[in-house]
VEXDO-276061 format. One record per residue (C-alpha): x, y, z. Coordinates in steps of 0.05 Angstrom, whole numbers, padded with zeros to 5 digits, always signed. Example, Ala and Ser with C-alpha at 12.3 -4.5 7.8 and 13.67 -1.06 7.14 Angstrom:
BEGIN
+00246-00090+00156/+00273-00021+00143/
//
This chain:
BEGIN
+02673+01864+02013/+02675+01817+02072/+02654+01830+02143/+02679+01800+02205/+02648+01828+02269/+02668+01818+02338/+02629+01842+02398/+02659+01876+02469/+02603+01885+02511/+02531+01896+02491/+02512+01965+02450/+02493+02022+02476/+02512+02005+02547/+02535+02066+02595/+02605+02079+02606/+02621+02096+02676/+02677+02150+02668/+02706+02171+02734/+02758+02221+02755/+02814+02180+02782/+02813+02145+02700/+02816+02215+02676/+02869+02243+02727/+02911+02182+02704/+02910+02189+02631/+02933+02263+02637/+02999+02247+02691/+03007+02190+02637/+03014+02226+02576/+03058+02280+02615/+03106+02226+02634/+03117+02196+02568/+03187+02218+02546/+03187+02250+02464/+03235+02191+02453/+03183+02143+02472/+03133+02174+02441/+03169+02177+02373/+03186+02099+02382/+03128+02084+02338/+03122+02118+02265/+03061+02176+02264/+03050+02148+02193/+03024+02075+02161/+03067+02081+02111/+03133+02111+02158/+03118+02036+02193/+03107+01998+02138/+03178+02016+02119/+03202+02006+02183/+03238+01938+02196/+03212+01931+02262/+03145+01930+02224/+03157+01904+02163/+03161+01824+02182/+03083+01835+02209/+03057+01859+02155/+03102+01813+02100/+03066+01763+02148/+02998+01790+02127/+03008+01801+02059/+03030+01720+02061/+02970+01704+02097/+02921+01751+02041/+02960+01715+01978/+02937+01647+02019/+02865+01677+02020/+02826+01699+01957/+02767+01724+01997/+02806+01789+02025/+02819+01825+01958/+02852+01892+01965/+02804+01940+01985/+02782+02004+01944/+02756+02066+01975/+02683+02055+02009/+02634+02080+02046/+02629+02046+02104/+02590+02093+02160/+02522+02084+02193/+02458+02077+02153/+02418+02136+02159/+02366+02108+02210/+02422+02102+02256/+02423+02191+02263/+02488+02209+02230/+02493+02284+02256/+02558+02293+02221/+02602+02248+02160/+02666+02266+02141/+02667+02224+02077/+02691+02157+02063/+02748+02116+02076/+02807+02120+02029/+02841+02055+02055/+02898+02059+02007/+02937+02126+02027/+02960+02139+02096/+02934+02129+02179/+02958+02159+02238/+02974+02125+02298/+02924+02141+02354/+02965+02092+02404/+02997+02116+02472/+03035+02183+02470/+02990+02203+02404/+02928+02235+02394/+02901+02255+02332/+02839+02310+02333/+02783+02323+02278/+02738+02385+02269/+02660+02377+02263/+02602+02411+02248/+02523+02400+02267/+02495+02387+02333/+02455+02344+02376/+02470+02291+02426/+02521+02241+02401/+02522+02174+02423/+02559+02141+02375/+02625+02144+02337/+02650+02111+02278/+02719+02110+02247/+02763+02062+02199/+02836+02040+02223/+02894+02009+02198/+02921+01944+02247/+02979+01903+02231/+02949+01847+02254/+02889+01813+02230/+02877+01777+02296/+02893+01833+02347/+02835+01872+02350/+02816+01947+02380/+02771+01952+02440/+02781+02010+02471/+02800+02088+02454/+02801+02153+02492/+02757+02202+02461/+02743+02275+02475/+02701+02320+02446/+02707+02398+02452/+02699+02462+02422/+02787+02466+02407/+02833+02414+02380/+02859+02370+02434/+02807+02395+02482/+02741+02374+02523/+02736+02315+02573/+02759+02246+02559/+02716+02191+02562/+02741+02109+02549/+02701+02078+02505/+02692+02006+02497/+02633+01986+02473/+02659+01966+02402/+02640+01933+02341/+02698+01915+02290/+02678+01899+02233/+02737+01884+02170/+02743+01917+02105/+02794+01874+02065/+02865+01891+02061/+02911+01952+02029/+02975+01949+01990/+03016+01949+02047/+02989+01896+02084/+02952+01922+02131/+02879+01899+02157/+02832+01945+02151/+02772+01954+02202/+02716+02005+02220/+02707+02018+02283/+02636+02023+02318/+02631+02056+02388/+02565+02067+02428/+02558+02115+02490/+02516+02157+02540/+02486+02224+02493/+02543+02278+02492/+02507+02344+02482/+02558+02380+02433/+02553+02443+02381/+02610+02437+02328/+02669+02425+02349/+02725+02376+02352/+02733+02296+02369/+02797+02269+02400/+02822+02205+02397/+02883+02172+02430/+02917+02109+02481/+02877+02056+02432/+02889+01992+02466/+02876+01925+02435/+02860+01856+02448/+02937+01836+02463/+02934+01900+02512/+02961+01979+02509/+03025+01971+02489/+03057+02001+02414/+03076+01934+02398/+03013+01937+02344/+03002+02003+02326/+02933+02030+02301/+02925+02079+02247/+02866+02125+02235/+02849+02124+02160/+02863+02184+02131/+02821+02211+02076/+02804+02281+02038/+02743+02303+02087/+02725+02376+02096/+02750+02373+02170/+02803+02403+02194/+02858+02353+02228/+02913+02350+02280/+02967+02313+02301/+02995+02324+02373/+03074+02320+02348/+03063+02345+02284/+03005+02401+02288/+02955+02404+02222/+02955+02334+02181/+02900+02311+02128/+02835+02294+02150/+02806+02228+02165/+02749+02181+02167/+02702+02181+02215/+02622+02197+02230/+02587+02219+02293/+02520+02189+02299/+02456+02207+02349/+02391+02250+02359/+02419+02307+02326/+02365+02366+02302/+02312+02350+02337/+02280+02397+02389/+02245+02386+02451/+02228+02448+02457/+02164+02471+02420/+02105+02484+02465/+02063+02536+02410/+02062+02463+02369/+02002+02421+02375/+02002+02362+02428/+01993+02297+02408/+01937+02242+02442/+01966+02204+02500/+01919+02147+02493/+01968+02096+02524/+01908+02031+02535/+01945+01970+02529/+01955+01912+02572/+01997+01859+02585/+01995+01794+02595/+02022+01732+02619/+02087+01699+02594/+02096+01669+02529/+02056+01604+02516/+02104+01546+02530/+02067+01515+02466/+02104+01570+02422/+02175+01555+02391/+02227+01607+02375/+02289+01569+02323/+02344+01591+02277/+02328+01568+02206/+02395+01602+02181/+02458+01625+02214/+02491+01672+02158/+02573+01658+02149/+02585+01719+02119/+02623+01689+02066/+02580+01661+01997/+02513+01648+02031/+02506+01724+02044/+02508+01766+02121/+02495+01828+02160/+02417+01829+02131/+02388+01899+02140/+02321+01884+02098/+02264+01831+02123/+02240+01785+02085/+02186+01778+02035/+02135+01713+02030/+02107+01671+01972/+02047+01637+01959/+02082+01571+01967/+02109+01609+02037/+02181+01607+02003/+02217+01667+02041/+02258+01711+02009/+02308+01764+02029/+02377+01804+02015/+02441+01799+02052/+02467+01865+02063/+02539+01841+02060/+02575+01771+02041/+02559+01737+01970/+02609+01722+01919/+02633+01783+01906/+02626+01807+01976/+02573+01861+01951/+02513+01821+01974/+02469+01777+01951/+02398+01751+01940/+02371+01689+01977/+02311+01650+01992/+02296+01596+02043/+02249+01543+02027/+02212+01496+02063/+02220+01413+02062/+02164+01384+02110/+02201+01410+02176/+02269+01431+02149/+02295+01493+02109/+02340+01497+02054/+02374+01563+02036/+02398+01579+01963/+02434+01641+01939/+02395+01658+01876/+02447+01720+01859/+02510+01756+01881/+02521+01828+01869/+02584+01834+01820/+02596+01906+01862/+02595+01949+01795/+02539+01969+01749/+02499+01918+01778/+02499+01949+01855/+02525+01933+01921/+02495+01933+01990/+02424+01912+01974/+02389+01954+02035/+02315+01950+02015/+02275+01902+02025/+02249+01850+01963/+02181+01867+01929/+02155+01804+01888/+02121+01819+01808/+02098+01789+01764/+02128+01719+01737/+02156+01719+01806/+02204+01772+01793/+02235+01806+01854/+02248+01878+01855/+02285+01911+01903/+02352+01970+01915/+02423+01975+01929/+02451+02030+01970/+02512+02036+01923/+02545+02016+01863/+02512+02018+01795/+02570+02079+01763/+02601+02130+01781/+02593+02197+01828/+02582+02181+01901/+02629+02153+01950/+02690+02167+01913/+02662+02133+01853/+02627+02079+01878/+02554+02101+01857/+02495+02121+01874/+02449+02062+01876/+02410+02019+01842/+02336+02005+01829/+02339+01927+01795/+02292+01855+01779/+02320+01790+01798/+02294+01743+01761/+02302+01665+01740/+02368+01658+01689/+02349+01623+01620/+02427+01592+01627/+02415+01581+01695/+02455+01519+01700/+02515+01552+01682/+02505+01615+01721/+02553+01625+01773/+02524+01680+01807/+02467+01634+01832/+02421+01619+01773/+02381+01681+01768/+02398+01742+01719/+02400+01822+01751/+02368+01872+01708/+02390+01947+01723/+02325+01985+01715/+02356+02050+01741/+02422+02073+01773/+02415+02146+01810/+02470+02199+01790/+02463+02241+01863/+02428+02299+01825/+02360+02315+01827/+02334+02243+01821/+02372+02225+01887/+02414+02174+01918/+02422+02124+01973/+02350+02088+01955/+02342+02044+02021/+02261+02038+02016/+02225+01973+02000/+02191+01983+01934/+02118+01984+01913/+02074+01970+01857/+02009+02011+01829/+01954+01982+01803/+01985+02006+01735/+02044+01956+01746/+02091+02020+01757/+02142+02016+01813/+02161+02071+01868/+02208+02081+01923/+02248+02128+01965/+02317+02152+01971/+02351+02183+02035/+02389+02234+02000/+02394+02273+01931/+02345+02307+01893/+02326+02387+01886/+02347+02397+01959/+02383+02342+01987/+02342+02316+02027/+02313+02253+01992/+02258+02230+01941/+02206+02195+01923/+02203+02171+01851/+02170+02129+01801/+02199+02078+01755/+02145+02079+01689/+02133+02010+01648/+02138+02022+01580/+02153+01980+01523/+02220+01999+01515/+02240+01984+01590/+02230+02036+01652/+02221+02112+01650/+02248+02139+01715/+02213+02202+01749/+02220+02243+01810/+02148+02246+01849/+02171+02295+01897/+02232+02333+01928/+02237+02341+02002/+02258+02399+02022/+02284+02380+02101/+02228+02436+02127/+02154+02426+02140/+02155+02369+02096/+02217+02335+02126/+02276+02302+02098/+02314+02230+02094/+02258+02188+02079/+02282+02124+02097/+02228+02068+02101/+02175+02035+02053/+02110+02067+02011/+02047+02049+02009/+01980+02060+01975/+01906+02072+01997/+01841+02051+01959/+01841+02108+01931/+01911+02113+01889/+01939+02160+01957/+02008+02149+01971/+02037+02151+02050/+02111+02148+02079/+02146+02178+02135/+02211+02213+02132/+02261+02197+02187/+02285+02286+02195/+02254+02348+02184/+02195+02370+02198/+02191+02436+02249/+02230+02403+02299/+02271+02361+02266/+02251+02293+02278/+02209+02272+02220/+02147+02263+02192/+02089+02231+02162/+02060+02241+02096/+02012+02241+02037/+02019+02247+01958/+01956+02256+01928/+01963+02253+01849/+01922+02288+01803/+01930+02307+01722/+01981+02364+01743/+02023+02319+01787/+02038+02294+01859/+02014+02343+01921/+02052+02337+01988/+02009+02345+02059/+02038+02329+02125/+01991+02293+02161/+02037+02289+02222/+02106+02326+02249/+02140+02288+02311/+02154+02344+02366/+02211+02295+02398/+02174+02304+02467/+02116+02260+02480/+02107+02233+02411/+02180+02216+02406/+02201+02222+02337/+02244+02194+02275/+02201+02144+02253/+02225+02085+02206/+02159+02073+02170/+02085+02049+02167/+02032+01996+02155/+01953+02014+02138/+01902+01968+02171/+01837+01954+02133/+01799+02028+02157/+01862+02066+02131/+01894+02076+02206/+01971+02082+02197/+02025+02049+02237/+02091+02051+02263/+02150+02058+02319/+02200+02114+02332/+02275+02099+02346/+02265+02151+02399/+02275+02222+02400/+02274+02277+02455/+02314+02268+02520/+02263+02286+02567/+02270+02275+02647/+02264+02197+02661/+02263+02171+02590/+02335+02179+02560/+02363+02106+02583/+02403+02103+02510/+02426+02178+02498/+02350+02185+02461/+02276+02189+02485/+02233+02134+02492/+02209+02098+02426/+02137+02087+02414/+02089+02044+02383/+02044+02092+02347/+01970+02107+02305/+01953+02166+02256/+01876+02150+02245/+01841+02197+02197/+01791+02237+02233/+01738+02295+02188/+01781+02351+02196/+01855+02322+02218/+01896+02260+02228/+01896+02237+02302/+01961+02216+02335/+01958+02152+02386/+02018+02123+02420/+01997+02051+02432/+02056+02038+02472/+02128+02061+02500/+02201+02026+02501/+02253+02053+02533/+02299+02006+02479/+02319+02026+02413/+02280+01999+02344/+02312+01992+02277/+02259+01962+02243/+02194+01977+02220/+02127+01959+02244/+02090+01898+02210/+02022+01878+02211/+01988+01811+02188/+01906+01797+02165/+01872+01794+02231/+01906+01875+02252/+01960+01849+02296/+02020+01884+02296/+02090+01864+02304/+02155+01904+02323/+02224+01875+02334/+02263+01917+02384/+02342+01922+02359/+02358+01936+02433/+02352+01898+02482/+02340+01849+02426/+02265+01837+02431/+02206+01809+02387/+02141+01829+02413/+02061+01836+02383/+02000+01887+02396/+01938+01851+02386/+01872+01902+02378/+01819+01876+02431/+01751+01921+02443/+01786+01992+02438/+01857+01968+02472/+01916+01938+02456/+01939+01867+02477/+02026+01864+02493/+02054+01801+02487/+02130+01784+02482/+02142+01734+02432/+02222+01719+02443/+02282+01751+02473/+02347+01754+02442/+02417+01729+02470/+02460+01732+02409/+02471+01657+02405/+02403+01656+02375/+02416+01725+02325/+02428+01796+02354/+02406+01864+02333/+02330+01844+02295/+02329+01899+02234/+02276+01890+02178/+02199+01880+02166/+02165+01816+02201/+02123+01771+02159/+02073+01729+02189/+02047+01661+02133/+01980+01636+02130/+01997+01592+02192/+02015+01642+02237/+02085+01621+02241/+02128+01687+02244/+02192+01697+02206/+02241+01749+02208/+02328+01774+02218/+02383+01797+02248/+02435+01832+02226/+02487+01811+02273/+02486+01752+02327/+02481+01675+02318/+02533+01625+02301/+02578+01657+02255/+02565+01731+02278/+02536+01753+02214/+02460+01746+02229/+02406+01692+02235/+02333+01686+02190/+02289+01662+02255/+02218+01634+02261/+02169+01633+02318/+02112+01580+02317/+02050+01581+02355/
//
């Protein structure tokens, strides 16, 4: 599967909706005659067959025979990772059956359920033209069909799929906006203009799919559903004054600019094609300082692959050592590499590996990467995949996104976001034995006090403890932080923290442990208190959870009023580094007599990589290496280094 993104805009901006825009949509859709409305077929298909249509997309189909990268595409799951908030999903995109046209004179409306504040929307669409792109839509959300007030978005990503059967291009759709506060109800789209203007001349179809919504068409009244998601800071309460409040110990300081003596470069702009793009894992180091990483998209196969980027005196060279086949072998690598013994690397694929899950696509993979003895010959890259385990959705889970981690026993565990006795995500354990790995469920979250959807990496203490956080759940909703102790009966669970979304913020995306045992990490941002909801969230924070006698106490080191998608890294003198996805932002936190010590390290402007996701890995000469999952050259990313 091959992505192609193109940017309107910068995410997450604030659309300006004002009444005169809304006023004229309505007199506009009253004054378009049925005749004109009906010009254009309701259906894919009803076009595809059209002969006003037909040359366009015998054009395409010409243009994929020409093109062995865009293979006809099956039915994916394409939506937002689960870091990103996804309050509701109606399923995946089918791709291969029908759209409906959500051009001028059309609207097509989609039932919902959950709640929260929604700031983004995500949908798949059919387009006749590969080149001729959506940027913006009418959307309204409201408790009826057809009903709240509209708001013009156009703040989109596009990002392509492949192509169908008929010809068409297939693309998902990625809005950002202001926080809607909405219970279930119903989302509204309609008058999608493109990049040649708002015209029917290129029609755009909504993919439809078998969701559990219920779906409308305005001509037509109830049609089948389709694909979309609604992401945000759903579930998570503000509102919980009997709970506990956290320390406010905000002592940091800033200081000056960065040192002109410090160099930000590129050491790889992704294509997106064989070399790998769109990486949503860091990057993991060597002895020899050999950096290694996967690419969330690209390779191949278009399923992703494995790379690693090594240095030659000042120069890098970057080598795929595998691409994901997209079958039992996995697809969408989203965790990040852990390196055993031999120099094996370890790591998890968000899909793929059999059947069940996204209309057959599977559940994930836990696999070893390791050097091929035919290597030579190996097409894939040199190095041979090793499926250790590949999740079924049941009680051992699904989605694993978590970096991986070894015990001192040489046993492996991770996390995934979803599955197990509840639903709501594991931790398990992947046995050595001579025979190959035993797979075992740690623990079952159960979305309550214990939380739900844990999303980012393990670790373990000194003493065999192990910690994570879990992006949900908790009392209010938005996460929290915890401990499994074993002992000869099995794993216990204690909370050692739940995120109140109010001054503590909340969903956080994982941890670090300094030498004492303190614990780390940032918040995407949570609660929309007064003053701090710039991105349709709360501020995100910097935080510590230091053991104390009788408790854990909670420090926020510092406050953004950006969004993170990474996790917090730390390196062997205690500093600690966060990348800031928006505004794209690297900065560090260096501990100095009791405070904390800011310091901005580089500033993003998408020539030089856009959207930093991942861990940060610092070598044993403080140069600083890390990605992006979008931005750069080609659009697909950028591995980046800072030097002091």
């Amino acid at each position: 599967m091959r992505y192609k993104q193109q940017f309107c805009n910068s995410l997450f901006a604030t659309i300006a909706v004002t009444a005169v825009l809304a006023l004229a949509i309505v007199f506009a859709l009253a004054a378009v005659p049925a005749l004109g409305q009906n010009a254009v077929p309701p259906t894919a298909r009803q076009a595809a067959s059209s002969p006003a249509f037909a040359s366009r997309l015998a054009h395409q189909a010409a243009a994929q025979k020409a093109s062995k990268a865009r293979a006809i595409v099956p039915s994916r799951k394409t939506h937002a990772l689960p870091q990103y908030g996804i309050l509701y999903d109606n399923g995946p995109y089918n791709g291969t059956t029908d759209a409906w046209t959500i051009n001028f004179g059309f609207a097509t409306s989609e039932s919902f359920t959950g709640s929260g504040s929604i700031t983004g929307l995500h949908f798949v669409y059919w387009d006749a033209s590969s080149t001729d792109l959506l940027t913006t839509v009418d959307m309204s959300i409201g408790s009826t069909s057809f009903g709240g007030s509209t708001q013009t978005l156009t703040d989109v990503t596009n990002t392509f799929l492949g192509i169908n059967q008929y010809g068409y291009a297939l693309y998902q759709a990625d809005y950002s906006f202001s926080g809607i506060q909405s219970g279930p109800g119903y989302v509204t789209l309609s008058n999608a203009c493109t990049t040649s203007g708002c015209s029917v001349v290129n029609p755009i179809y909504w993919d439809e799919n078998s969701g559990p919504s219920t779906a409308y068409e305005n001509n037509l009244g109830s049609i089948p559903s389709e694909t979309f998601s609604l992401s945000g800071g759903g579930g998570c309460s503000t509102d919980l004054p009997v709970m506990p409040q956290s320390v406010q110990a905000r002592a940091y300081t800033v200081t000056a600019p960065v040192s002109p003596t410090q160099t930000f470069r590129v050491i790889h702009d992704f294509g997106g094609g064989q070399d790998g793009g769109d990486p949503q894992a860091g990057l993991t180091i060597d002895q020899a300082g050999n950096l290694f990483g996967p690419a969330y998209q690209g390779g191949e196969n278009y399923a992703g692959n494995i790379y690693r980027l090594s240095r030659h005196e000042s120069e890098w060279t970057h080598r795929v050592l595998y691409s994901f086949q997209g079958g039992n072998d996995g697809e969408l690598p989203a965790g990040g590499l852990t390196i055993g013994p031999y120099g094996t690397l370890y790591g998890s694929t968000r899909v793929g590996g059999g059947n069940g899950c996204y209309v057959g696509m599977g559940c994930g993979t836990v696999y070893a990467v390791r050097p091929s003895p035919h290597a030579t010959t190996n097409v894939l890259g040199g190095w041979a995949d090793t499926v250790l385990y590949s999740f079924t959705d049941g009680t051992d889970g699904s989605s694993p996104v978590s970096d991986l981690v070894f015990d001192q026993a040489g046993n492996l565990y991770g996390a995934t976001s979803n599955g197990g006795a509840r639903g709501k995500g594991t931790v398990y354990e992947l046995i050595r034995t001579p025979g190959g790995w035993e797979y075992r469920v740690v623990y079952s979250f159960t979305g309550a006090a214990d939380g739900a959807k844990p999303i980012g990496n393990l670790m373990f203490d000194q003493s065999g403890n192990l910690y994570g956080a879990t992006y949900t759940g908790g009392h209010a909703g938005c996460g929290t932080i915890f401990q499994l102790t074993p002992s000869a009966s099995g794993w216990t669970e204690n909370t050692l923290y739940t995120f109140r979304g109010q001054d503590d913020s909340g969903n956080p995306l994982g941890l670090v442990m300094d030498e004492i045992g303190n614990l780390y990490g940032v918040t995407i941002g949570a609660g929309c208190l007064t003053g701090n909801c710039s991105y349709g969230v709360g501020a995100s924070t910097v935080f510590m959870l230091s053991p104390q006698p009788d408790a854990w106490r909670y420090t926020v080191l510092s406050t953004y009023s950006g969004l993170y998608d990474s996790r917090i890294s730390i390196d062997a003198a205690g500093n600690l580094y966060v990348a800031v996805a928006y505004p794209g932002q690297v900065f560090r936190l260096a501990p100095s007599g009791g405070t904390w010590t800011y310091t901005d390290l580089h500033d993003f402007n998408g020539n030089d990589g856009f959207w930093p996701m991942g861990n940060i890995v610092v070598d044993a000469n403080g140069n600083i290496y890390g990605v992006t999952n979008q931005g750069g050259a080609y659009g697909a990313g950028v591995v980046w280094e800072i030097t002091p």
